[in-house]
C-alpha positions as CSV (number, residue, x, y, z in Angstrom):
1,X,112.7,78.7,145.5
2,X,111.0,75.6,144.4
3,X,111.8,73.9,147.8
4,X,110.4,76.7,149.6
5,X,106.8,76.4,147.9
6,X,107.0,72.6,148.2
7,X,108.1,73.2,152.3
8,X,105.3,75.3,152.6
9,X,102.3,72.9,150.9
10,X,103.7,70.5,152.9
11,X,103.2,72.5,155.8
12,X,99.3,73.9,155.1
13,X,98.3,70.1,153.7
14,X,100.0,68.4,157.0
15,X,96.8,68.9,158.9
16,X,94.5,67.1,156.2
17,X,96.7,64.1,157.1
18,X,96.3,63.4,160.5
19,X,92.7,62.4,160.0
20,X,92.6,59.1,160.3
21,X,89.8,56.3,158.6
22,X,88.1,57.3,154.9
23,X,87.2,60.5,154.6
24,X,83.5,60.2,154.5
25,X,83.4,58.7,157.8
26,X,81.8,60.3,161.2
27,X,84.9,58.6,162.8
28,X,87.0,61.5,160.5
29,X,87.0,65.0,162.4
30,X,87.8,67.0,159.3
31,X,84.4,64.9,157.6
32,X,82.5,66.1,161.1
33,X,83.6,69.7,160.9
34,X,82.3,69.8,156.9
35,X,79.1,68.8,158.0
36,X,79.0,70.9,160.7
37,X,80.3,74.1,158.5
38,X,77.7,72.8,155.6
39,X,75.0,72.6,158.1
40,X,75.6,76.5,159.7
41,X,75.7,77.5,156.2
42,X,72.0,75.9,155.1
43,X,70.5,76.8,158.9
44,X,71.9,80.5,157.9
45,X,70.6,80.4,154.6
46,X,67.2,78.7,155.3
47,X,66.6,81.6,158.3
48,X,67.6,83.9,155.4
49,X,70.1,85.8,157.3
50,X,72.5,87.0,154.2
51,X,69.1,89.0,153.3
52,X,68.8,90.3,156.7
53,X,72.6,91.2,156.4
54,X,71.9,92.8,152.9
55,X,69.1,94.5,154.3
56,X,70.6,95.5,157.5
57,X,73.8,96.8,155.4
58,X,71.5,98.6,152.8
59,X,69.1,100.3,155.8
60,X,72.7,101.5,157.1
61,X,74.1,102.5,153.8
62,X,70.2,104.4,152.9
63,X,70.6,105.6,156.5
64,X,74.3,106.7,155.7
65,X,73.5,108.5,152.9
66,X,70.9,110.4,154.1
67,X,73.2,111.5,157.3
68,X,75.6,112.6,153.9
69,X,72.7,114.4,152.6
70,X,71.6,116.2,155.8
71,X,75.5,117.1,156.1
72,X,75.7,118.4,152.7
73,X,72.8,120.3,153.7
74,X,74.0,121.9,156.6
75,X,77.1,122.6,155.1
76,X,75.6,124.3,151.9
77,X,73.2,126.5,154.5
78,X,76.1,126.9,156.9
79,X,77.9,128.5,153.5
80,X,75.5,130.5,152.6
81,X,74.7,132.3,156.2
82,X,78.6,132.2,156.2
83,X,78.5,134.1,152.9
84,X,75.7,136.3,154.4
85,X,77.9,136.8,157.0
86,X,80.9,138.0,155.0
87,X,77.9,140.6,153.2
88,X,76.9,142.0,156.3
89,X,80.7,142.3,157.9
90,X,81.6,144.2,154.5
91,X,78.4,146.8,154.5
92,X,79.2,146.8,158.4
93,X,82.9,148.1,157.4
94,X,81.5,150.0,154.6
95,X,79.3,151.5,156.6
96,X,81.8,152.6,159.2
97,X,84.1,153.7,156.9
98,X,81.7,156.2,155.9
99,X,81.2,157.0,159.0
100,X,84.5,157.8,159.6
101,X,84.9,159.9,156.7
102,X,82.0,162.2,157.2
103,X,83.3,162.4,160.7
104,X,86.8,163.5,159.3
105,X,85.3,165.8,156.8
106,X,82.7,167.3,159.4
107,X,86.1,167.9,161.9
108,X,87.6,169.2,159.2
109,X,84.2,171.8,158.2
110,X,84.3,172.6,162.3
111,X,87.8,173.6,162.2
112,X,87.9,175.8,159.3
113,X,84.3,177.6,161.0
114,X,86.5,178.0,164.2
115,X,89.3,179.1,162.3
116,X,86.9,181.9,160.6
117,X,85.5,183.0,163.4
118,X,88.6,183.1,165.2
119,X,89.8,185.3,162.6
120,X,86.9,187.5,162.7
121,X,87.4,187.6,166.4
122,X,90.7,189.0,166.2
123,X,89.6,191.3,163.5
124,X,87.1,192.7,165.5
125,X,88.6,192.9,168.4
126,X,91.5,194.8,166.5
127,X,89.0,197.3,165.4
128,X,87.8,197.9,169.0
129,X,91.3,198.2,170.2
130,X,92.1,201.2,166.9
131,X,88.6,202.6,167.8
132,X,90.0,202.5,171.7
133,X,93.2,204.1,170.7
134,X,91.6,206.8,168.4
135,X,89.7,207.5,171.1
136,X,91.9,207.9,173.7
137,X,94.7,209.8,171.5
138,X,91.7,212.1,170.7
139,X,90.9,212.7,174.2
140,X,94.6,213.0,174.8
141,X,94.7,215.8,172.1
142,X,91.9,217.7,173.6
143,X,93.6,217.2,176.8
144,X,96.4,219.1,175.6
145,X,94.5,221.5,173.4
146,X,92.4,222.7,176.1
147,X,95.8,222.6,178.5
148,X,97.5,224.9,175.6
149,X,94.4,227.2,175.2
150,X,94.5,227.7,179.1
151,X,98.3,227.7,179.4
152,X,98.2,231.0,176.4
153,X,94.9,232.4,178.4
154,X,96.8,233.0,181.3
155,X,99.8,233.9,179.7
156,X,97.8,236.2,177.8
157,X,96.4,237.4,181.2
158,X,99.5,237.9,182.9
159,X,101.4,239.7,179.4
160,X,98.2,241.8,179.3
161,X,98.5,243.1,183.3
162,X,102.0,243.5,183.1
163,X,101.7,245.6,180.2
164,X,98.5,247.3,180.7
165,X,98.2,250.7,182.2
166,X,95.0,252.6,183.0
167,X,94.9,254.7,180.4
168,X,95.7,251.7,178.0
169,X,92.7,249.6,179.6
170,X,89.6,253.0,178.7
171,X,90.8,253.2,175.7
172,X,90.2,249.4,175.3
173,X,86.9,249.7,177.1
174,X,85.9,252.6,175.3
175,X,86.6,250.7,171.7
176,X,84.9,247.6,172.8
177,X,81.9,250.3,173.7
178,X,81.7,251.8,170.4
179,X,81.9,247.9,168.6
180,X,78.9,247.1,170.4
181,X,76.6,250.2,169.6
182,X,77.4,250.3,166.2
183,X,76.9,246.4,165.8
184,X,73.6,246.9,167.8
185,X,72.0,250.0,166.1
């Protein structure tokens, strides 16, 4: 392990070495490149430029956070109209729902009305067909009545002129005579 590390600083350091002269020399490259790296570092410093990084990085990070704060923003409205939403969509299905209900309860209110008058449809037309049938099975009795009463008239008739003789027919006359003055006088 200990070769390894001593490998490797040999390895990073090896550049250092092929300078050649005294350090401190213009003649040394690595010497040269100090300057030059000390010299960008006072010309950035002198034309303030870490501040104008700072400030630059601070305007973005200000301008950052207010983008955060405008999001948080929209996202707090955007929940509440979301949740304004949701409020409306439940009194929406709410609403329907009673809707539905009173729909359900107002078929239900039509169909017992059409059952009533269905029944009191039937009911009466029932009675009209017993008051039809009453009618017509009087009529039919009077039918046969007056058919019976006609049917024994002329049987009468005939019985009476079979069996009726002159004599038999003034007597009759003369009787029916008599009934008539006395109920007259």
């Amino acid at each position: 392990m200990r070769g390894v590390l001593t490998t490797a600083a040999l390895m990073i350091a090896s550049p250092a070495f092929a300078a050649s002269g005294p350090f401190f020399s213009l003649g040394n490259t690595d010497f040269v490149v100090l300057l030059g790296f000390i010299l960008f570092i006072a010309i950035i410093v002198y034309f303030k430029v870490p501040g104008m990084i700072g400030g630059a990085l601070d305007q973005r990070a200000e301008t950052i956070k207010s983008e955060l704060d405008e999001a948080r923003a929209l996202r707090e409205e955007a929940q509440t109209l979301l949740a304004s939403y949701e409020r409306k969509q439940k009194d929406v299905e709410a609403q329907a729902q009673r809707i539905v209900e009173d729909a359900r309860r107002d078929a239900e209110a039509a169909a017992e009305k059409a059952k009533e008058d269905l029944k009191t449809s039937v009911a009466r037309r029932l009675a009209a067909a017993e008051e039809q049938i009453a009618s017509a099975q009087a009529s039919a009795e009077k039918q046969v009545r007056d058919a019976a009463v006609s049917v024994a008239v002329s049987a009468a008739g005939k019985l009476l002129v079979e069996q009726m003789t002159a004599a038999n027919a003034n007597k009759l006359i003369d009787s029916a005579i008599a009934d008539v003055e006395a109920k007259l006088h």
